[in-house]
Steps between C-alpha positions, in 0.01 A plus 500: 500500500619840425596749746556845592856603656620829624868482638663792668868501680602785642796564727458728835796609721391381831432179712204206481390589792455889450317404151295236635381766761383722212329273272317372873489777659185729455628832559767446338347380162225805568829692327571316226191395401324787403273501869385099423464329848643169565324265733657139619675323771750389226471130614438186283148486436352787624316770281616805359356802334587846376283767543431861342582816725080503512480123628389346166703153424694505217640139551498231737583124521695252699877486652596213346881492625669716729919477618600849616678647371559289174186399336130621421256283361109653450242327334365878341157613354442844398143605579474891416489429123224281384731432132724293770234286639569243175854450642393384814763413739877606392791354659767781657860415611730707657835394587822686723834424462822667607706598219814720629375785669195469385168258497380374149133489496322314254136484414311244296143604466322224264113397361411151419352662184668667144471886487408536823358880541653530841851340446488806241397735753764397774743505263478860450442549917764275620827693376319828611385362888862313480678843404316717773645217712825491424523890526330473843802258657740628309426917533205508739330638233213305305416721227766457208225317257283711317096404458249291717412164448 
């Protein structure tokens, strides 16, 4: 069966730990993620969901593997933009490793289905929520990447 793939591999000059606390963390993502919320207890199995500065869910699902500060694993479904509902759920990865003096973060967002509307939106949101990121650890600065996702 065909799938969607979006793979993104950035490199951030600080620790696992200090990124794991900001993709976690919800005050911390608040400034990199254009307001969203973040809502989880980050363990295996337990629900997750982002939420509008309003309190409207954008997208939710299930922790499917957690090991601070190295890997992510989210079962994902976007439910804000009814063209997404065909996609169902997506499968997210995100994985921390020390390079150097700095961490390599790598995500792997994927749908079980070809042309996957919103494996084509993420990949336009990803490098722009990853970028605010990296200028946020690196600087303490978020806003270096232009638009809103």
């Amino acid at each position: 069966m065909a799938k969607s793939t979006f793979v993104y591999v950035t490199y951030i000059r600080s620790t696992p730990q200090k990124v794991w606390e900001a993709l976690t963390t919800p005050e911390f993502a608040r400034q990199y993620w254009y307001d969203m919320h973040i809502d989880s207890d980050w363990k295996t199995g337990s629900p997750w969901k982002m939420l509008f500065p309003d309190g409207r869910v954008a997208d939710h699902g299930i922790v499917l593997e957690a090991d601070p500060p190295r890997r992510l694993v989210l079962r994902w479904r976007n439910v804000w933009k009814p063209e997404f509902a065909e996609d169902g759920e997506t499968l997210c990865t995100i994985t921390l490793e020390p390079a150097d003096s700095a961490v390599k973060l790598q995500i792997v967002h994927e749908a079980e289905r070809e042309n996957s509307g919103l494996i084509q939106a993420v990949a336009r949101g990803w490098p722009r929520i990853l970028s605010n990121l990296k200028s946020l650890l690196e600087t303490g600065d978020p806003r270096c990447a232009p638009g809103h996702h």
